[in-house]
C-alpha positions as CSV (number, residue, x, y, z in Angstrom):
1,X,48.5,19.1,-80.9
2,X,52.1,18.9,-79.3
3,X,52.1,19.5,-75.7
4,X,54.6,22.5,-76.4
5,X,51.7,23.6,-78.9
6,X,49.1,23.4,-75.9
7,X,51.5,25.6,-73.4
8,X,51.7,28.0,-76.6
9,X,48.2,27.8,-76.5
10,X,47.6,27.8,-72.6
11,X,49.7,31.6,-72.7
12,X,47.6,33.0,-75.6
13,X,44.3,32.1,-73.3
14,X,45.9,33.8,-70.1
15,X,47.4,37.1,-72.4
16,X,43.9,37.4,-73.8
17,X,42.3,37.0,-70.4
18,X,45.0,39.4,-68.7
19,X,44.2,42.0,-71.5
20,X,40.5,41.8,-71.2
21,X,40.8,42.7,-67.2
22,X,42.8,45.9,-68.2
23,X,40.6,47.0,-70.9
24,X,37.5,46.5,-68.4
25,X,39.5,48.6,-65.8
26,X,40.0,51.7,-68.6
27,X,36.4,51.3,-70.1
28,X,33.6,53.6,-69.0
29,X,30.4,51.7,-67.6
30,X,27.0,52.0,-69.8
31,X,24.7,54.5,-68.1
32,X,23.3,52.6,-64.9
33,X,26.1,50.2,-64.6
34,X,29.3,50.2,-62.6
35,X,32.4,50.6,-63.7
36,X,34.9,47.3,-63.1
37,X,36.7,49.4,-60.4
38,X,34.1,50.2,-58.5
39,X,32.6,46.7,-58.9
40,X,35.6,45.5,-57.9
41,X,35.2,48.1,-54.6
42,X,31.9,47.0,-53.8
43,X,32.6,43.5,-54.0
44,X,35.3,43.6,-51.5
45,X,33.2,45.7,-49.3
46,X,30.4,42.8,-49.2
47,X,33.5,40.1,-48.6
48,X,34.9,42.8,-45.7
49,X,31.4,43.0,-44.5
50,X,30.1,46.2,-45.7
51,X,32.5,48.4,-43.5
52,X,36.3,48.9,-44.4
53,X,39.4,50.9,-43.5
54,X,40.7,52.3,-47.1
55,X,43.7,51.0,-46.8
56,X,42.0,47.2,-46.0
57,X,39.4,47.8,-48.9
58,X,42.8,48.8,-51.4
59,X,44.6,45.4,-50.5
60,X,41.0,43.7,-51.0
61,X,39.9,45.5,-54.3
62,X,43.6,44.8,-55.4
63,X,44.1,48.7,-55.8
64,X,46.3,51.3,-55.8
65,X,45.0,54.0,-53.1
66,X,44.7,56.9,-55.8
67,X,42.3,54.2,-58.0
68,X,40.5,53.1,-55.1
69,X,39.8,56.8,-54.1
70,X,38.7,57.6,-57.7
71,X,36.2,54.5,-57.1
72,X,35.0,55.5,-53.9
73,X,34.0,59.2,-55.2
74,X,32.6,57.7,-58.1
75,X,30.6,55.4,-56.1
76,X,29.9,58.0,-53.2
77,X,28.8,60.4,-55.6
78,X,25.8,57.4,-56.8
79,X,24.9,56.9,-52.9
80,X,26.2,53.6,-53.1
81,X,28.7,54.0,-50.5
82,X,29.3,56.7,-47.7
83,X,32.8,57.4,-45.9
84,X,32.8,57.4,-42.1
85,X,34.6,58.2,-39.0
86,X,35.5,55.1,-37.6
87,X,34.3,54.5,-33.7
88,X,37.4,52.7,-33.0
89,X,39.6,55.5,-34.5
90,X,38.3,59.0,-34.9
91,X,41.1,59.5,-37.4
92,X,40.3,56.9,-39.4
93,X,38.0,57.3,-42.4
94,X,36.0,54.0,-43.5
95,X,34.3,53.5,-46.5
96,X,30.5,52.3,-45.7
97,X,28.0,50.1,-48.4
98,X,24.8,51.6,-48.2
99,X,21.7,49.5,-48.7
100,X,21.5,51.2,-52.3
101,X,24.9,50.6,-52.6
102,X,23.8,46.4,-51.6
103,X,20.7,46.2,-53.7
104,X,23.0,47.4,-57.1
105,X,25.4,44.9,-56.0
106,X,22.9,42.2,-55.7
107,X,21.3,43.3,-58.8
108,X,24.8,42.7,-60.6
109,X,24.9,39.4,-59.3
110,X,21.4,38.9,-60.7
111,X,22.5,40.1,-64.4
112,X,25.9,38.1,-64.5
113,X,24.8,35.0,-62.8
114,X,23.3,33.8,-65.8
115,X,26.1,34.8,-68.1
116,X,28.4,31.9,-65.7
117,X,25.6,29.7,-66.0
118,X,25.7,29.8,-69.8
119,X,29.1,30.3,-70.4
120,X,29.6,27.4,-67.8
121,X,26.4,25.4,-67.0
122,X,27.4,22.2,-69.1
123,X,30.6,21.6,-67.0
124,X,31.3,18.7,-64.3
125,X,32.4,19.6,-61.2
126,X,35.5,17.7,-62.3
127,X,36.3,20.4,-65.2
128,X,35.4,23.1,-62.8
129,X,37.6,21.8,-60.2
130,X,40.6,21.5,-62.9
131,X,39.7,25.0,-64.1
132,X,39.8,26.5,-60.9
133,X,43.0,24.7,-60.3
134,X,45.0,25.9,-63.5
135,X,43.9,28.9,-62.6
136,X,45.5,28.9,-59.1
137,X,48.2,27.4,-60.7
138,X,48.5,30.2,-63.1
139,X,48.5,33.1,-60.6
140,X,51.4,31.4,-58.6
141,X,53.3,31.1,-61.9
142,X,52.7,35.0,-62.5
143,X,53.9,35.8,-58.8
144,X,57.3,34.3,-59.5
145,X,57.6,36.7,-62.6
């Protein structure tokens, strides 16, 4: 294969992967399972430390306001998370992970972890390293679109 035939190649990969992200965003979750929003939201909550400003929790989750605040409801209305004053700012409202709102995010972890295993098990930490890498590399290359 030319190396003009891999590129070709390498932008099929990242279209499909780029597509697959969207079509997880629009897809409703099977009954027990969250939604790739509100995984999203409850991931960056556990980065943030399980307490988060909306507007902090947006920029983490890589969401617009209005889709995080669908999310949040979403997630609310499963007791997964709770809004809250803030005791540093009464006017501020910040979205809280409950401990049910922990053990569903732990038990995600639990039911993907083996998916990366399988899907990535066999791999050196070479070819991970370069993976992760061309990735990188990638999302630089999309910020300069």
């Amino acid at each position: 294969m030319t190396r003009e035939e891999q590129l070709l190649e390498l932008r099929r990969a990242l279209r499909e992967l780029l597509h697959t992200e969207r079509r997880l965003r629009s897809r409703e979750p099977e009954p027990g399972r969250l939604s790739w929003p509100q995984y999203r939201v409850v991931h960056a909550l556990v980065e943030l430390g399980g307490t988060a400003p909306a507007g902090k929790l947006a920029v983490a989750a890589e969401m617009t306001p209005a889709s995080l605040t669908q999310a949040v409801d979403g997630l609310a209305a499963l007791g997964l998370v709770e809004r809250a004053r803030s005791d540093a700012d009464r006017r501020r409202v910040d979205v809280v992970l409950t401990a049910a709102g922990r053990e569903k995010y732990d038990a995600v972890g639990a039911r993907i972890q083996p998916l990366w295993d399988e899907a990535f098990g066999d791999d050196t930490p070479e070819e991970l390293a370069q993976a992760t890498r061309t990735l990188e590399r990638l999302t630089a290359l999309l910020l300069r679109f």
